[in-house]
N, C-alpha and C positions, 0 to 999 in steps of 0.2 A: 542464282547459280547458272541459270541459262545464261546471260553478258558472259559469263568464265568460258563456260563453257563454248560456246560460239567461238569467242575469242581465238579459245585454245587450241580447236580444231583445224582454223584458218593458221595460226603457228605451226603445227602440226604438219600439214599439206606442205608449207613454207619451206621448213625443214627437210623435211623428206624429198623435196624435187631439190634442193642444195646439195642435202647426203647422196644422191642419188650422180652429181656430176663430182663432186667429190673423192677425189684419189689418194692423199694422202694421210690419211688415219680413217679408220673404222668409224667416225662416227656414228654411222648408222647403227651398230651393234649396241652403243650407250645406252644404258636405260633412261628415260627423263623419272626424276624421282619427284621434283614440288614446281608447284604452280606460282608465280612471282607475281600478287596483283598487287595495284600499287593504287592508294585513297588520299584525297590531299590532305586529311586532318583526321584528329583524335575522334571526332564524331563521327565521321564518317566510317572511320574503321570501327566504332563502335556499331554503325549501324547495318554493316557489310558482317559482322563475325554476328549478329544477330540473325540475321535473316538467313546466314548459313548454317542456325544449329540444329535444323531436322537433317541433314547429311552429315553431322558432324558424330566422330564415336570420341575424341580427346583433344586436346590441343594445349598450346602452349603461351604464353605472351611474356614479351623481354623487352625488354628498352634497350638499344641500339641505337649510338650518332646522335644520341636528342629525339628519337623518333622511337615507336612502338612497332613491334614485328608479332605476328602472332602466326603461330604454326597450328593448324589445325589439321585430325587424319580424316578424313573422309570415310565412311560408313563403305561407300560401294568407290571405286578407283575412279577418275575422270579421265576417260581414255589412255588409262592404263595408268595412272598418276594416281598417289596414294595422298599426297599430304598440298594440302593448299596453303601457301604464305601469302598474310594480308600485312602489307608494312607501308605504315604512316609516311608521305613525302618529307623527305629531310627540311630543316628550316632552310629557308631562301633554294631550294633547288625548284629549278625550272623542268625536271623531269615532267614527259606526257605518262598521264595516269591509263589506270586501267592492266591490261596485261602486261608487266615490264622484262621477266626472264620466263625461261623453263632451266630448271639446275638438271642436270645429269650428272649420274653416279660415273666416275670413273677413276679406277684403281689403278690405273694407268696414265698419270700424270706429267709422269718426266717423258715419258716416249709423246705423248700429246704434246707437250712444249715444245720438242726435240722439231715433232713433226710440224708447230706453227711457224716455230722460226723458218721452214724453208719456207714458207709463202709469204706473199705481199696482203694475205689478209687481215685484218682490222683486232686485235688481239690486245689483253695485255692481264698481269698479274693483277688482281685486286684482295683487301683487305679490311675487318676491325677489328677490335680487341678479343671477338672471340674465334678469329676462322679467316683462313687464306683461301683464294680458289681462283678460277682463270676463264678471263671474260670473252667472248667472240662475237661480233657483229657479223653475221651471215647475209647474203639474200639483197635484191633490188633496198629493201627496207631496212632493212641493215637491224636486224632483231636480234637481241641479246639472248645467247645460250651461254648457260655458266656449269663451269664443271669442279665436280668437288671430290674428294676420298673419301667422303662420310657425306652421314644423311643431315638435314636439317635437324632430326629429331637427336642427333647427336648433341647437339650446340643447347637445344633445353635441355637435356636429360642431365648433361654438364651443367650450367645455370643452375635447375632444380638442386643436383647434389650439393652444389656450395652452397649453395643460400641452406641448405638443412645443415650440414655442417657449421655452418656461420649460429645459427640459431643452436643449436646442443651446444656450442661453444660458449654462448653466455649465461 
């Protein structure tokens, strides 16, 4: 959990001197709700949700794109951040591993859009079959912050109901 952690700090700092010259939308007031670590393989993400289970209180795991996402809450917040997402690298994606987003809550959506469009920064809508949300490159390093309506743990809690419903159904 220290690599996360580290990590996420240095994002953190990143962000903050961004939101800090930043004029047109509040981000700075966004809550960051999950941690987006990314593992090239099914082992690996096994061996990363392992060695994370003395901070872990629940978590979740789903297959998304061909690839395993696992939502895990954390016991105590990681600098204010409650839920850690460890998700498998897609097949053939050249993504650098390690720390790839931080999602933030924002229930302000359409005015965020509203506000990206007036800029020339690096933006766009993204999607899967379970959730839409809207991606932004920030910063020298150009680091992905994604923002959503709901929490990660909305998308398992979803997941979880159907598959129980699926199973009472037969």
């Amino acid at each position: 959990m220290d690599k996360i952690e580290q990590a996420l700090k240095i994002y953190l700092d990143d962000w903050g001197d961004w939101c800090s010259q930043e004029k047109g939308f509040a981000f700075k007031k966004l809550r960051p709700m999950h941690i987006g670590w990314k593992v090239p393989d099914e082992l690996a993400l096994g061996q990363e949700v392992t060695s994370s289970l003395p901070y872990i209180e629940q978590g979740h795991i789903g297959t998304v794109d061909n690839r395993k996402i696992v939502l895990l809450v954390l016991k105590a917040p990681m600098e204010g951040i409650s839920i850690l997402q460890i998700m498998q690298l897609r097949p053939g994606s050249t993504d650098s591993l390690g720390l790839d987003h931080v999602a933030f809550y924002c229930n302000e959506m359409s005015a965020l859009e509203d506000a990206l469009k007036k800029t020339t920064r690096r933006w766009e809508h993204q999607s899967n079959p379970g959730h839409s949300w809207i991606s932004l490159w920030f910063g020298d390093k150009q680091r992905e912050a994604k923002f959503f309506d709901h929490t990660s743990l909305d998308l398992g809690a979803h997941e979880l109901s159907e598959t129980s419903e699926a199973i009472k159904a037969t």
